[in-house]
C-alpha positions in Angstrom: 116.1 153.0 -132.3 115.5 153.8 -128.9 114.5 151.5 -126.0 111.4 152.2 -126.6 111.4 151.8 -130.0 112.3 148.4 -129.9 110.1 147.1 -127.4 106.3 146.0 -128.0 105.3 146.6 -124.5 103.8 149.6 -123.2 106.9 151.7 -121.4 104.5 153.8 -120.1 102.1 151.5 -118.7 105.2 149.6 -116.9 106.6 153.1 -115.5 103.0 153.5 -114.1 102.7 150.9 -112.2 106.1 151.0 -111.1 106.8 147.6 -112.7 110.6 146.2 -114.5 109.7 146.9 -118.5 112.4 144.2 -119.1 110.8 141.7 -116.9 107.2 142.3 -118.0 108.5 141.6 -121.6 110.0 138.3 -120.5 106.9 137.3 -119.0 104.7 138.5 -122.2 107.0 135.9 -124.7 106.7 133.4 -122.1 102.6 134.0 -122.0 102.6 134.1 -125.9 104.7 130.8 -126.3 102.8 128.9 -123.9 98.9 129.7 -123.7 99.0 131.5 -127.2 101.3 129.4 -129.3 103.6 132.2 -130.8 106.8 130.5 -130.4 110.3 132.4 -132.3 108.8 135.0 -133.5 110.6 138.5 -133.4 108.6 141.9 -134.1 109.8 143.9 -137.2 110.5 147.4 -136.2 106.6 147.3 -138.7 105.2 145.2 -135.9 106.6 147.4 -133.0 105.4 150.7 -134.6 101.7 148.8 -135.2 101.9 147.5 -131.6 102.0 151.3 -130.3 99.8 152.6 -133.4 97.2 150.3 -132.1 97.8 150.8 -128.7 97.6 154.7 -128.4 93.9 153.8 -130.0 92.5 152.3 -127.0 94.5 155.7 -124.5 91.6 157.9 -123.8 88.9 156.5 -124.8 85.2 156.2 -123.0 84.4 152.5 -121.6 81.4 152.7 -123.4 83.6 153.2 -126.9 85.7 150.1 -125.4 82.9 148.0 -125.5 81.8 148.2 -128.9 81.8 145.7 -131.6 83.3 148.6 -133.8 86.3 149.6 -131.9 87.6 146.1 -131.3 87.3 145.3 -135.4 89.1 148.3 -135.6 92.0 147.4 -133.6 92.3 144.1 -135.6 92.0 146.2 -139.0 94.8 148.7 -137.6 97.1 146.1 -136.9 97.8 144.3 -140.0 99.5 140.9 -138.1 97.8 139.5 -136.3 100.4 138.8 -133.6 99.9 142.5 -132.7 96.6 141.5 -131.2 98.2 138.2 -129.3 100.6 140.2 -127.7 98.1 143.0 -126.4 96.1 140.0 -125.3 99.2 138.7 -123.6 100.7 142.1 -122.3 97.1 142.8 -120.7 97.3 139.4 -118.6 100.7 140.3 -117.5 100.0 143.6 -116.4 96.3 142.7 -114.3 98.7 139.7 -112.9 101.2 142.3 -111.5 99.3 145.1 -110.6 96.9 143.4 -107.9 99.5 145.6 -104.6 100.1 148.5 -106.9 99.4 152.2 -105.4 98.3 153.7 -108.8 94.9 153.1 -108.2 93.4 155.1 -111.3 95.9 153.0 -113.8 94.6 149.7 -112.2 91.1 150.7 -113.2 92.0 151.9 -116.6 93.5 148.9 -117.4 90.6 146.6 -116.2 88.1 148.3 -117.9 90.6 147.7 -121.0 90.7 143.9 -120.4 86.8 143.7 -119.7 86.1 145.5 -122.6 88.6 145.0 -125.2 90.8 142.2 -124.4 88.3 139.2 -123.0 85.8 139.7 -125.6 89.0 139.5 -128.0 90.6 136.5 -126.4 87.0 135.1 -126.4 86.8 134.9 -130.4 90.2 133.2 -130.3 89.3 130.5 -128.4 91.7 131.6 -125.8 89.5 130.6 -123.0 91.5 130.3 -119.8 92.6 133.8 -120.8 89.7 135.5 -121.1 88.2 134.1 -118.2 91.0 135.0 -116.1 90.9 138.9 -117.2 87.4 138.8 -116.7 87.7 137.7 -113.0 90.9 140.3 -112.5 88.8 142.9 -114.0 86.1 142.0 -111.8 88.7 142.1 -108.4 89.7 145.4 -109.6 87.1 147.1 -110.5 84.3 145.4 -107.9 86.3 144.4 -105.5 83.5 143.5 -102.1 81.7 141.8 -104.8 84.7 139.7 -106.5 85.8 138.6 -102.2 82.0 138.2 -101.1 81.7 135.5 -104.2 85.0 134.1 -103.7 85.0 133.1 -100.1 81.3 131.7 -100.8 82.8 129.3 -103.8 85.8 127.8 -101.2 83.2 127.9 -98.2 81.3 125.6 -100.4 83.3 123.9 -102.8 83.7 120.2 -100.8 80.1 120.1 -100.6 79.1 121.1 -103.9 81.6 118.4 -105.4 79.9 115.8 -103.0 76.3 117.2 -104.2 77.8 117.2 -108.1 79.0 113.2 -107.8 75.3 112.1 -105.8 73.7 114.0 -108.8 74.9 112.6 -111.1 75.8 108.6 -110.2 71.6 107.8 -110.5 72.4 109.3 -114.3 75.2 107.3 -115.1 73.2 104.0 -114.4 70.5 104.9 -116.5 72.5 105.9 -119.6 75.4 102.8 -119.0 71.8 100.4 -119.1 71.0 102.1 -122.8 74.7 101.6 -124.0 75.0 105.3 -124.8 79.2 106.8 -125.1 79.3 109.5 -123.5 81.1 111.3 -120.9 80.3 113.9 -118.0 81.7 117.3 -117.0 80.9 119.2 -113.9 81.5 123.2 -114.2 81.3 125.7 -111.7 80.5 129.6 -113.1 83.1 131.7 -113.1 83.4 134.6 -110.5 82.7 137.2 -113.0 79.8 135.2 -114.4 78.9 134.5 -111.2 78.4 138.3 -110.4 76.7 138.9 -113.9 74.0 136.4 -112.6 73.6 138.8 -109.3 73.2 141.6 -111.3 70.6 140.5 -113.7 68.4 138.5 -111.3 68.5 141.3 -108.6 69.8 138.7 -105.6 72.7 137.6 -103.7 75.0 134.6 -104.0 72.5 132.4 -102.2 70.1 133.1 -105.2 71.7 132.0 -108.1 70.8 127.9 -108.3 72.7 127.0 -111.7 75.9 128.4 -110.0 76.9 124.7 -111.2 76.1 122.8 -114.7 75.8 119.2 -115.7 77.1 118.5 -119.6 76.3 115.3 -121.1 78.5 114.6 -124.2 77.6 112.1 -126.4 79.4 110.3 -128.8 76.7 109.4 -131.9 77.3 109.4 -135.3 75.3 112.3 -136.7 71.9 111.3 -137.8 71.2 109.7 -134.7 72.5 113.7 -132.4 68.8 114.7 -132.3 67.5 111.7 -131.3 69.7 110.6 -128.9 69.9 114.2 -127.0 65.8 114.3 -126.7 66.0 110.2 -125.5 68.6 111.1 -122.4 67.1 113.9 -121.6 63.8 112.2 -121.6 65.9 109.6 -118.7 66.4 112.6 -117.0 63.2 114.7 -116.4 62.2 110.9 -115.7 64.4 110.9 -113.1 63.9 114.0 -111.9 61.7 116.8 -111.5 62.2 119.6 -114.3 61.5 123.4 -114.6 59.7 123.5 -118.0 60.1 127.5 -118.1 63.8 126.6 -117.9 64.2 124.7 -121.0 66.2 125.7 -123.4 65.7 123.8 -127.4 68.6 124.9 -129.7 68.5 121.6 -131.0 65.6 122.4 -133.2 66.6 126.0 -133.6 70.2 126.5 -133.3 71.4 130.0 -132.0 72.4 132.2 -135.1 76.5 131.5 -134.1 75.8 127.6 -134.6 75.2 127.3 -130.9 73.5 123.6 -130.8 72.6 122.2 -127.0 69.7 121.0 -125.0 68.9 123.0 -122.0 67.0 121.7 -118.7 67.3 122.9 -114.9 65.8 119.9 -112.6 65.6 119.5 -109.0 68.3 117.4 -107.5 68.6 116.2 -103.7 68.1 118.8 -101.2 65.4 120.3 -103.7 68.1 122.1 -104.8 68.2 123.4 -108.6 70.6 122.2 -111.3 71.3 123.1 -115.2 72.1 120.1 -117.2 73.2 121.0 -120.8 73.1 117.3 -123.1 74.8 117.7 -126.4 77.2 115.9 -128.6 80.8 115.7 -129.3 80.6 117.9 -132.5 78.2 120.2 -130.4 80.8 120.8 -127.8 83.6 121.2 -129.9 81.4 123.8 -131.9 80.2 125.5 -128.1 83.8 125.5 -127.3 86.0 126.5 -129.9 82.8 128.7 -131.4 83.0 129.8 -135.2 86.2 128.0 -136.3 85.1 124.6 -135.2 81.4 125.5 -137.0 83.2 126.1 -140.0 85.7 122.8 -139.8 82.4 120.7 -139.9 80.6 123.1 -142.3 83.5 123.0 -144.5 83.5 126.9 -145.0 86.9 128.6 -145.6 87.7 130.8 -142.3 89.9 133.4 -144.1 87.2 134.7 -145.9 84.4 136.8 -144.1 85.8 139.9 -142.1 87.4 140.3 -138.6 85.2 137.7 -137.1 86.6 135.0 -140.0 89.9 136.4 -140.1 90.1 135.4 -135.9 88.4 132.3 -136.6 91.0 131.1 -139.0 93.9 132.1 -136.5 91.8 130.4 -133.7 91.5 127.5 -135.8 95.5 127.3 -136.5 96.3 128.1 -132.3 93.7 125.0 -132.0 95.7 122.4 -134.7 99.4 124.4 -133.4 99.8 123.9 -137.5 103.0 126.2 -137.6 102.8 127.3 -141.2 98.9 127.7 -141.2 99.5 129.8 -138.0 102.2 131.8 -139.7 100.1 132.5 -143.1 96.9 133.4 -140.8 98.9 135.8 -138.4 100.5 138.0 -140.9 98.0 138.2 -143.7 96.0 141.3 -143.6 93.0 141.3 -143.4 91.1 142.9 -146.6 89.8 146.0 -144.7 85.7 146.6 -146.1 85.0 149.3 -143.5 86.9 152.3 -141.9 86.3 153.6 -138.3 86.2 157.0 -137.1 85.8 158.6 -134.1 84.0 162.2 -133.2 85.7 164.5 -131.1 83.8 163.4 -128.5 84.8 159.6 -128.5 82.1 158.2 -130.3 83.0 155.3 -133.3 81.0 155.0 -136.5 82.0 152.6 -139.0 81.4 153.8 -142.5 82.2 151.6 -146.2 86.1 151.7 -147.5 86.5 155.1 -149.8 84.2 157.4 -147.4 84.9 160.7 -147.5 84.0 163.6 -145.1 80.6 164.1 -146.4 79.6 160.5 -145.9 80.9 161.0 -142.4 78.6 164.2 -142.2 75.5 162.4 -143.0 76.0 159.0 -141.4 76.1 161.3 -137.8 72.6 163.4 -139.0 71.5 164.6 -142.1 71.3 168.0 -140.7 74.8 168.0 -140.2 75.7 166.5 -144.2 73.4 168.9 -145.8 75.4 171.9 -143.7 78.5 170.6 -144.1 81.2 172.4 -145.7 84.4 170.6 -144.5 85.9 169.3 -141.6 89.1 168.9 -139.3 91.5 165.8 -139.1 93.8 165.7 -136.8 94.1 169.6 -136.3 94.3 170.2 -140.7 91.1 171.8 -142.5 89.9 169.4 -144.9 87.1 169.8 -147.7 84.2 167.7 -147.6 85.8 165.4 -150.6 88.7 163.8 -148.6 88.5 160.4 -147.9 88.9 159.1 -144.5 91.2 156.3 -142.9 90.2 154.3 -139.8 91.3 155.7 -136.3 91.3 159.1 -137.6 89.1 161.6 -135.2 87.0 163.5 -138.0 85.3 167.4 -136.7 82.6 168.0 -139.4 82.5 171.9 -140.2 79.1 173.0 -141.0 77.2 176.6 -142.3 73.8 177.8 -142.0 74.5 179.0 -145.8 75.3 175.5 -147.3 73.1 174.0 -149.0 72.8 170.0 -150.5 73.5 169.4 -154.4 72.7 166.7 -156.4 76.9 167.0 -157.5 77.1 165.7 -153.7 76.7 161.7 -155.3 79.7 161.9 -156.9 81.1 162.5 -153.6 80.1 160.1 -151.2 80.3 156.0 -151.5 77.3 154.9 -149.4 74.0 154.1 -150.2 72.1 156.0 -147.1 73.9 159.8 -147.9 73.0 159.2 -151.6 69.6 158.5 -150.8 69.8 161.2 -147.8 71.1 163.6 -150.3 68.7 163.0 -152.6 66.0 163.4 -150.0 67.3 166.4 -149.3 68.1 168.1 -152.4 64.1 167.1 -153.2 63.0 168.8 -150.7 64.8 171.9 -150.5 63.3 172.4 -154.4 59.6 171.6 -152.8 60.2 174.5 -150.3 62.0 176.6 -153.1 59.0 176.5 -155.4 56.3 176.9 -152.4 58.4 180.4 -151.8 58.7 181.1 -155.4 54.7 180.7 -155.5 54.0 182.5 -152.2 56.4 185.5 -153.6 54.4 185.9 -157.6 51.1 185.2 -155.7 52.2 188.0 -152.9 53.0 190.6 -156.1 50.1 189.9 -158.4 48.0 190.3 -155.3 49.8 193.7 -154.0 48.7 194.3 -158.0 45.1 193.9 -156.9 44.7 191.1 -158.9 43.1 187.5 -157.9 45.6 184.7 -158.2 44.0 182.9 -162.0 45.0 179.5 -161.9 43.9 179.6 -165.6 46.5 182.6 -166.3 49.2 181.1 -164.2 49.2 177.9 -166.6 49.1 179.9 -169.4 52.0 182.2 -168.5 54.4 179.0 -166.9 53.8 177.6 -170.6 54.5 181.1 -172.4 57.7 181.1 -170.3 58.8 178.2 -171.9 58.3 175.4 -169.4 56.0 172.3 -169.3 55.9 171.7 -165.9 55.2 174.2 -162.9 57.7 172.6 -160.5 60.2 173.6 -163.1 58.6 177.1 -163.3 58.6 177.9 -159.5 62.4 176.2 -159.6 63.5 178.9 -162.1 62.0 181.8 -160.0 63.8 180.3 -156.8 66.9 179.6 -158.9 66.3 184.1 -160.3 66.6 182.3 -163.6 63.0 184.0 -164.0 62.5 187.3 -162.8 59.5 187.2 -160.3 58.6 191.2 -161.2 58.8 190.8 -165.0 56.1 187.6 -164.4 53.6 189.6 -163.1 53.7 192.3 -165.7 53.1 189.5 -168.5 50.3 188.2 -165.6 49.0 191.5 -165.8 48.7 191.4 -169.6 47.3 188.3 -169.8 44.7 188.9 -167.2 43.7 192.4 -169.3 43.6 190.1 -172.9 41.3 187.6 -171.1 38.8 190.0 -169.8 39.3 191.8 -173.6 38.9 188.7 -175.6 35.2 187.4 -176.7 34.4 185.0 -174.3 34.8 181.3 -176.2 33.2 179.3 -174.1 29.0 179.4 -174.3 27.5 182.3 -173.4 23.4 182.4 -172.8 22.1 183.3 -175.4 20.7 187.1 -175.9 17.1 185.5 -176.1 16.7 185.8 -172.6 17.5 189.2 -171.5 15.6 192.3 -172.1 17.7 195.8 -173.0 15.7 199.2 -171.9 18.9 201.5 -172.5 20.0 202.7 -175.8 23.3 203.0 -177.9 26.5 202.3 -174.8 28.4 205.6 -175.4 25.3 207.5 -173.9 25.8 208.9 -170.5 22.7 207.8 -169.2 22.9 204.1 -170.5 21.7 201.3 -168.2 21.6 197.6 -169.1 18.8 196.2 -167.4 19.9 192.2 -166.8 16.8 190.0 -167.0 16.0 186.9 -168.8 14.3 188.3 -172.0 17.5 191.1 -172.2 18.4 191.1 -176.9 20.7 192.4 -178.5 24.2 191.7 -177.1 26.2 189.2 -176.3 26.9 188.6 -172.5 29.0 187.0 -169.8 29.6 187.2 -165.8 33.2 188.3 -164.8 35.2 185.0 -163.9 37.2 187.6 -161.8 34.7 188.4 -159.1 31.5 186.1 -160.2 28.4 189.1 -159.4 25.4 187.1 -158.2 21.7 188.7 -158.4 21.8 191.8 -155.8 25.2 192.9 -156.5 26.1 196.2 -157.7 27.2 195.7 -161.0 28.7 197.8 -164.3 28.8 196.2 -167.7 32.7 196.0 -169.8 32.6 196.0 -173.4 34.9 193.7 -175.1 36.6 194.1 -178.0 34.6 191.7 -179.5 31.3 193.5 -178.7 30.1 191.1 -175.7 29.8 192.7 -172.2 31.4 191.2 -169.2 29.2 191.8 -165.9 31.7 193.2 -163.2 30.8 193.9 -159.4 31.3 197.4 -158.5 34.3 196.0 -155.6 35.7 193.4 -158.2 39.7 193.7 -157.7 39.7 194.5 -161.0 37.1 197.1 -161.3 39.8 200.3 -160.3 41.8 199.6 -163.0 39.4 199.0 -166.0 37.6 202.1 -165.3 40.5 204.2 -165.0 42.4 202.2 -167.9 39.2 202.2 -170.4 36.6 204.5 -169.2 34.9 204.6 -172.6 33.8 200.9 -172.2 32.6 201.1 -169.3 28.7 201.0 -168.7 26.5 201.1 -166.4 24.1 197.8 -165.3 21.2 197.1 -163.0 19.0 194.3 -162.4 15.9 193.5 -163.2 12.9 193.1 -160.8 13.0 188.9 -161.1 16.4 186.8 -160.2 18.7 185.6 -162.7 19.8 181.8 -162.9 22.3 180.7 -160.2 26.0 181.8 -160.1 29.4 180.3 -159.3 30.9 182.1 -156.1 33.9 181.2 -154.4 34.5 182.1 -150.6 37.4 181.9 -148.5 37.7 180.7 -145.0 40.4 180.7 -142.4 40.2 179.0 -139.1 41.4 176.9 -136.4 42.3 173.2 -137.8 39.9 171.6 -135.4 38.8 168.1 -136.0 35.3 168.0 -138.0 35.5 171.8 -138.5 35.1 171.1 -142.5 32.1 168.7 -142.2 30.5 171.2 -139.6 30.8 173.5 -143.0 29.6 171.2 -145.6 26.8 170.5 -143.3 25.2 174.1 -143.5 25.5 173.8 -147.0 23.7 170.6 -147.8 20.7 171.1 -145.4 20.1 174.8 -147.5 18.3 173.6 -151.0 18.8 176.9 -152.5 22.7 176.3 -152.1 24.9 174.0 -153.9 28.5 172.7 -153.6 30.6 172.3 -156.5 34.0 172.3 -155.4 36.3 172.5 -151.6 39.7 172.4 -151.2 41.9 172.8 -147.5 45.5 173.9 -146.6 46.5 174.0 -143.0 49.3 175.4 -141.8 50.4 176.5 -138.2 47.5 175.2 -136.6 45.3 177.0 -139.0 43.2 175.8 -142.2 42.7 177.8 -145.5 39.4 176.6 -147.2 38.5 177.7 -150.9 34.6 176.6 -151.6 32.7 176.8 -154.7 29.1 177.5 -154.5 25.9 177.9 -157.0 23.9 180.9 -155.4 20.8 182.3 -156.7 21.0 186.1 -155.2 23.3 187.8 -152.7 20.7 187.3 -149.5 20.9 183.6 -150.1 24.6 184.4 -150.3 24.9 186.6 -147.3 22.5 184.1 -145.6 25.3 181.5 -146.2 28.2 183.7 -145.0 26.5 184.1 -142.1 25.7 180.7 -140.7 29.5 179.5 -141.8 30.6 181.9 -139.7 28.9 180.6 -136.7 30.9 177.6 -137.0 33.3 177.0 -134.4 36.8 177.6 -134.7 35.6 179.4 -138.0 37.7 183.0 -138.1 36.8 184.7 -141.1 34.9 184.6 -144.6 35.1 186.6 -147.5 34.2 186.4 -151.4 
């Protein structure tokens, strides 16, 4: 092995800054031993090659990728000891230690940005305190640096006389809680720099503005029925004592914070009128505050090592905090059971995704645009199909094409619940727009036919072609499974046997019409409609529904009934050049039939209230009735379909007319 090789520093980061590699590993064990508690232990040439696996992660990447939740659990789930982790922790410290006179300016600010993203928040959740605060204020030197000197030189320009303020505070306290007997002890903090400037930031002011740059923390030592009681009865001494902000209380003694946060807030004006934050809690409180999840769990009695990264650091925090050799040794080199991978885009980004994803779950976690296009992808510069699984750090290119298209065989594919139900979302709706073309293409060809679209006929040819259900009908066109050119001829012949057959629903009875013409095969025949027309039986057309006025010609069936057609039905071309023998010729009578079903078309603007403007004609004319309406929009336009009873074709024209006056109204039509 080389040099390299068998070193768990960063070569290249000490060759940057100009620093001795072997000297900057010295200093990382001695860190380790001391403020970490890793004591003999020696890296396998498996730990080295992790250390530099894990470490080429963070190279590169955007500080708003650092920051993330994500990419620090995938650190910890890439490094498989623990230790690894520790000693990135530790190298970090050395290297913001020894870089504070460097010349390589743009290293110095890559590596704080590392330690304020990655490594604080990391030494944080070990309890590693000191160390975390202390890369936060070196990130903070480096990377602000007016700001980090303006806030220093205020803290030593007033740190006599805010330790003379701190004692006057708090001796009238004292007295009050020795007379109740309490057991309890005092602390005194001072913010950090780094928190310091945070405070700045979010409140928009200078260092003069930020009163709480000091807290009070009252620890009390109660047995624990009595914490609640006893944290509400000091601070009731207090606020006695002094004035208090109300809108500066903080309960999470009723309602602890969701990480088992439990203290009892309150900023009150001291001498000077000058504001201060006193924070009352118990022992087991602080311990909890301090040492965060593992101390929650000591009391709670919950097993650390089982819950994720967050439980996995808790239970090493926990061992650091007890120095139990052995517990610290199972903890540190026990992976950690891995339940998510994380994968980056090309551009930087980090998405965690369930253990066994593949490149399609990938694909649809980003958009579901991009899953149901995709059609592979590329890892680490190899072409992969859509069914490889993925493994954390890996940076995943999803290949898509404007000619793929979602399956249902997808599922077996991906491992997560959202692209299932994405997939299935999609699949769903590609058949809805499948079958709306299928319809739109046999409607578009029976039409071009000169035929009216039958919903009767449609019904009757979906179940003639074998299916139950027209979703699965239109599927099968979209799918070619039917062809759409053979459907229309079989439309075709079904429309031609209806208007053959006798009709079978009731037809008015032959009582009530008078016939002046004799035998049908004569040239000069004319039936003459009226109410008293014998003889025949006798129907309207469904096909084009004549209404009194019309110019009409009678059909003959085969059954010896007469269908009424008007001369511009759609259908009228083809019967009389089909079956010119049957055809004869109709008139009607002086006086008006009864009233007639007609169906008219509109198309318009979709305006708000245009189809009650509509409705509204209709119901004030008494002559006219509504049975039926039904709208489509699409594209900012509306497709109406209305069913009236009409005694003659004035009332009807009449109608036509005064719908079409309606605004936003386009055109009308029978």
């Amino acid at each position: 092995m080389t040099e390299q090789q068998n070193t768990f520093i960063d070569m290249a980061a000490a060759e940057a800054f100009g620093l001795d590699a072997a000297a900057i590993e010295a200093q990382i064990r001695t860190l380790a031993k001391e403020a970490i508690g890793l004591h003999d232990w020696q890296p396998t040439q498996e730990a080295i090659a992790a250390f530099q696996r894990v470490y080429a992660l963070v190279a590169g990447r955007g500080e708003e990728t650092l920051k993330t939740d994500n990419f620090r659990n995938l650190l910890v789930s890439q490094a498989g000891d623990m230790r690894i982790i520790l000693l990135l922790i530790a190298q970090c410290v050395v290297l913001m230690r020894s870089v504070k006179d460097t010349a390589a300016v743009a290293e110095q600010h890559r590596l704080a940005t590392e330690a304020a993203s990655i490594y604080a928040p990391l030494a944080h959740k070990l309890g590693l305190y000191q160390l975390k605060s202390e890369l936060e204020d070196l990130s903070l030197k480096y990377l602000e640096h007016d700001a980090y000197y303006l806030i220093k030189s205020s803290l030593n320009a007033t740190k006599a006389t805010r330790e003379a303020y701190i004692e006057a505070f708090i001796a009238p306290i004292r007295h009050m809680l020795d007379e109740e007997g309490l057991t309890y002890h005092i602390k005194g903090r001072t913010k950090s720099i780094h928190s310091i400037w945070q405070k700045m930031k979010k409140q928009k002011c200078g260092f003069e503005g930020v009163y709480d740059l000091f807290a009070i923390r009252i620890i009390l030592d109660v047995p624990l029925k009595q914490e609640k009681a006893q944290c509400w009865k000091v601070f009731s001494l207090i606020t006695a004592e002094y004035e208090s902000n109300v809108k500066r209380l903080r309960d999470w003694l009723t309602v602890p914070k969701p990480n088992g946060y439990e203290s009892l807030h309150i900023t009150v004006k001291g001498p000077e009128d000058k504001w201060v934050e006193v924070q009352i809690r118990t022992e087991r409180m602080d311990d909890i505050a301090e040492h965060g999840l593992a101390a929650h769990w000591r009391y709670k009695g919950v097993k650390a090592t089982n819950g994720g990264v967050d439980a996995w650091l808790a239970g090493i925090r926990a061992a650091l905090e007890t120095n139990d050799e052995h517990l610290l040794t199972d903890s540190l080199s026990s992976g950690l059971q891995q339940n998510d991978v994380y994968i980056f885009t090309p551009r930087g980004d980090l998405f965690r995704l369930p253990t066994g994803a593949t490149v399609l779950d990938f694909a649809y976690h980003i958009h579901t645009a991009v899953g149901s296009k995709c059609v592979g992808a590329v890892i680490n510069g190899r072409n992969v199909s859509l069914r490889t699984p993925l493994e954390s750090g890996q940076t995943v290119e999803i290949k898509t094409s404007n000619t793929q298209r979602p399956k249902l065989e997808w599922l077996s594919i991906v491992v997560s619940p959202q692209a299932k139900a994405k997939i299935r979302a999609a699949v769903k709706e590609l058949e809805t727009k499948d079958g709306e073309f299928a319809r739109e293409l046999l409607e578009r060809k029976i039409k071009n036919r000169k035929l009216e679209w039958d919903e009767t006929i449609i019904n009757h040819l979906i179940h003639k072609s074998g299916y139950k259900e027209a979703t699965e009908f239109y599927k099968a066109i979209a799918m070619e499974d039917l062809d759409a050119g053979e459907l229309v001829e079989h439309y075709v012949e079904l429309a031609n046997e209806e208007r053959d057959e006798t009709p079978k629903n009731v037809i008015r009875s032959a009582d009530e019409f008078v016939q002046t013409a004799v035998p049908f095969a004569a040239e000069d025949d004319i039936i003459t409609i009226d109410r008293q027309l014998k003889g025949i039986d006798f129907q309207m057309a469904h096909c084009c529904s004549p209404v009194y006025g019309d110019k009409v010609f009678g059909f003959v069936t085969r059954g010896g009934g007469i269908k009424i057609h008007r001369d511009t039905c759609p259908n009228a071309e083809a019967l009389k050049k089909r079956f010119p023998y049957r055809i004869v010729k109709a008139q009607w009578a002086g006086n008006k039939g009864e009233t007639t079903e007609v169906t008219l078309h509109i198309t318009g603007q979709d305006d708000l209230g245009i189809v009650n403007n509509v409705t509204s004609i209709l119901s004030k004319d008494e002559h006219v009735m509504l049975r039926s309406i039904s709208i489509d929009t699409s594209d900012g336009l509306f497709f109406g379909t209305l069913t009236i009873l009409t005694e003659d074709t004035t009332r009807l024209s009449t109608i036509i007319k005064k719908i079409r006056t309606v605004p936003g109204v386009k055109a009308v039509s029978r």
